[in-house]
C-alpha positions as CSV (number, residue, x, y, z in Angstrom):
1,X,0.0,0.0,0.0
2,X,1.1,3.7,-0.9
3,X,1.5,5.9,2.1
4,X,1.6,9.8,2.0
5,X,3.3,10.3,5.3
6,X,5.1,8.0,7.8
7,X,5.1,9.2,11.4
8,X,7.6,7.7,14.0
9,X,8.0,8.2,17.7
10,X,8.6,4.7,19.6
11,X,12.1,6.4,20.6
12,X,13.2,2.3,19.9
13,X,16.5,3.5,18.3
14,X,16.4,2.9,14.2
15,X,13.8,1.2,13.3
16,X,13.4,2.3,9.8
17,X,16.6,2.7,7.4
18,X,16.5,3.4,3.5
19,X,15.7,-0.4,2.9
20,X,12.6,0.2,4.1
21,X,11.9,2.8,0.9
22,X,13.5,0.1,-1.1
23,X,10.8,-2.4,-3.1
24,X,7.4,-0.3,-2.3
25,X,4.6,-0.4,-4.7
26,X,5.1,3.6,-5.5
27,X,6.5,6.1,-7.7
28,X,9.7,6.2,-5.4
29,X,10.6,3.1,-7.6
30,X,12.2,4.4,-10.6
31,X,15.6,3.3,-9.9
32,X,18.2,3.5,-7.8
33,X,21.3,5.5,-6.6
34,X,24.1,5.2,-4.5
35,X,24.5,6.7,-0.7
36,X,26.9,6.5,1.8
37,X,24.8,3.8,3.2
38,X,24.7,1.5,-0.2
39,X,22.3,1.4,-3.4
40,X,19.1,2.0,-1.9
41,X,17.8,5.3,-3.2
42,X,15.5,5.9,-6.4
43,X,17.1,7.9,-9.3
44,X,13.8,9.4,-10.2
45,X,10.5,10.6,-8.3
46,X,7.5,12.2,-10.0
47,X,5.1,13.0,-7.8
48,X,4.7,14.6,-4.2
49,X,7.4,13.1,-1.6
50,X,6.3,10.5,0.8
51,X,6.8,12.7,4.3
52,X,8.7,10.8,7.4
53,X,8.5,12.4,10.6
54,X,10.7,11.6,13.4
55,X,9.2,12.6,16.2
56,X,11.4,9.9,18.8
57,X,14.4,11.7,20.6
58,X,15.8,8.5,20.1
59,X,16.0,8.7,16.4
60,X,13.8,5.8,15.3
61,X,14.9,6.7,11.3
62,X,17.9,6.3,9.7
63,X,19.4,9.8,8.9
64,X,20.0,8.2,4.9
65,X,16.3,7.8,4.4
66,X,16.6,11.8,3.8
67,X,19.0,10.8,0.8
68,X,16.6,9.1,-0.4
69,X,14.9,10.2,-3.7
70,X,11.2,11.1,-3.2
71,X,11.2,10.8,0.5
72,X,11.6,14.3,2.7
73,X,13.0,13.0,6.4
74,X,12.0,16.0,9.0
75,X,13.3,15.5,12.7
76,X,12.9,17.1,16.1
77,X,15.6,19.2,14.8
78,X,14.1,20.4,12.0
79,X,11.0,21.3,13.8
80,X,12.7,22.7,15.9
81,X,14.7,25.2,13.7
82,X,10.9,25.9,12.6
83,X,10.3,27.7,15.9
84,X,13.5,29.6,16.9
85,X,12.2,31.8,18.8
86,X,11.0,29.3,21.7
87,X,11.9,30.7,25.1
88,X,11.6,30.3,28.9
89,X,8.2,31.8,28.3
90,X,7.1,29.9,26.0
91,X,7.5,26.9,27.8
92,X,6.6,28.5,31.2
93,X,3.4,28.8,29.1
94,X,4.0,25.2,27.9
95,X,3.9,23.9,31.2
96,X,1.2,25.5,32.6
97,X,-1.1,24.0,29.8
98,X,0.3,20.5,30.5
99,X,-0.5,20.9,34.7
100,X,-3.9,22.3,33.9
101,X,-4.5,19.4,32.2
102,X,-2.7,16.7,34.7
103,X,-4.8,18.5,37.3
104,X,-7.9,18.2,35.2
105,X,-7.4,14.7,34.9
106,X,-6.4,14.0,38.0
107,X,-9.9,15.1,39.3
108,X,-11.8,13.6,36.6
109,X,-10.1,10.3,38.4
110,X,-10.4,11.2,41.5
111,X,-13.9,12.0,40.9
112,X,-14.8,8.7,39.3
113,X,-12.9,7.4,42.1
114,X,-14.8,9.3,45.2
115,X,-18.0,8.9,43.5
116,X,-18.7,5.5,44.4
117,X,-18.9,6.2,48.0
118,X,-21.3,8.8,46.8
119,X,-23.0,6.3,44.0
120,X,-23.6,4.0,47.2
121,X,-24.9,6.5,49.9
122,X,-27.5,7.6,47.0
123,X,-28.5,3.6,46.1
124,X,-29.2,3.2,50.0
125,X,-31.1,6.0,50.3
126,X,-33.0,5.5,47.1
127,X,-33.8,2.1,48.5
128,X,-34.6,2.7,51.9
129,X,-37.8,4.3,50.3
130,X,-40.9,3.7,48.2
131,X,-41.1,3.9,44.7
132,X,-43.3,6.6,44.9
133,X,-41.1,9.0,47.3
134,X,-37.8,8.2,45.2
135,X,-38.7,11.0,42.9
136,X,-39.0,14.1,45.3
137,X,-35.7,12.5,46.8
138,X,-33.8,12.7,43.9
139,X,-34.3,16.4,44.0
140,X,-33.5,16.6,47.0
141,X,-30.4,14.9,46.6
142,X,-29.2,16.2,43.7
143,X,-27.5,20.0,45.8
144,X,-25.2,17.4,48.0
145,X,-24.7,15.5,45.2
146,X,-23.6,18.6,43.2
147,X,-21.0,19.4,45.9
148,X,-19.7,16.2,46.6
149,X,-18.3,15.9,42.7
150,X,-16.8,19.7,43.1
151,X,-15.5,18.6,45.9
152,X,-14.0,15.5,44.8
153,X,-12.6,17.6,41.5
154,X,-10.8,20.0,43.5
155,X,-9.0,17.2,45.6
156,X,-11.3,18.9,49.1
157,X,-11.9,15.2,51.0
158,X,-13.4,17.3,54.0
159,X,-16.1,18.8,51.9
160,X,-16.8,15.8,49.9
161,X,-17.3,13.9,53.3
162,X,-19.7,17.0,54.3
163,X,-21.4,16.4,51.3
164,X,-21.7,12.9,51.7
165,X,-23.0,13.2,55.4
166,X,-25.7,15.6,53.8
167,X,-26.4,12.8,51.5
168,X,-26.7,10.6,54.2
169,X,-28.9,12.8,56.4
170,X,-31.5,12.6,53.6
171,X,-32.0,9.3,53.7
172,X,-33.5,9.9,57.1
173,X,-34.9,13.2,56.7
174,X,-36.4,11.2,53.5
175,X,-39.4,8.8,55.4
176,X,-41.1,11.7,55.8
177,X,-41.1,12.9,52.2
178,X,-45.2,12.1,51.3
């Protein structure tokens, strides 16, 4: 099969060498030429080139694939070069991103996490009750619900207890919803 672009980044050390180009089913198969590396490039190319990106910092392509005809080899260096004017800011700014995001995650888990304890207290209090009083307690459960999951979010274990004490406390403020 023809491919338009090859993207690398298993950081495996060289994975793919100029042999690899060698004997595809494309247009990079018009001949061959010699490297520094042996008779493994194509004389001619019509056509776009085939892309490889090396995005390992372990190179996981061969630096001669570049030599080869029809095939454009770009690196962490070259994108790099793309971009000189990267600073301490701009990964300062980087950085933050990435946290935001860890952080984010983090209380997506921790909310999943937490929320069983509040996934439980809500079941028993459902239960304790009669189908037809279950509806006006889900209302009424839903504000401590609410906080327990910002709670959990933000990492606050004291208010997502607090919560779940509300939650709790419904079940038997509950019996005497009609």
């Amino acid at each position: 099969a023809a491919a338009d672009l090859v993207i690398t980044c298993s950081g495996s050390g060289t994975v793919l060498g100029p042999e690899h180009f060698a004997g595809r089913e494309t247009s990079l198969l018009a001949g061959s030429a010699s490297t520094a590396h042996g008779t493994v490039a194509p004389a001619e190319h019509t056509g776009p080139p085939l892309a490889v990106v090396d995005l390992a910092l372990r190179r996981d392509v061969d630096p001669a694939v570049g030599d080869v005809a029809g095939v454009r080899l770009v690196t962490l260096r070259d994108l790099a070069g793309l971009a000189p004017g990267l600073g301490a800011e701009d990964l300062t700014r980087a950085r933050v991103i990435v946290d935001r995001i860890v952080a984010d995650l983090a209380g997506a888990d921790r909310a999943l996490a937490w929320g069983r304890d509040l996934a439980a207290a809500r079941r028993r209090t459902l239960d304790a009750h009669p189908p037809h009083a279950r509806r006006r307690l889900h209302a009424a459960l839903h504000p401590a619900s609410a906080r327990a999951h910002a709670a959990a979010r933000a990492g606050d274990r004291r208010a997502f207890d607090a919560a779940l004490a509300s939650v709790a406390s419904l079940a038997n403020r509950a019996t005497r919803l009609p």
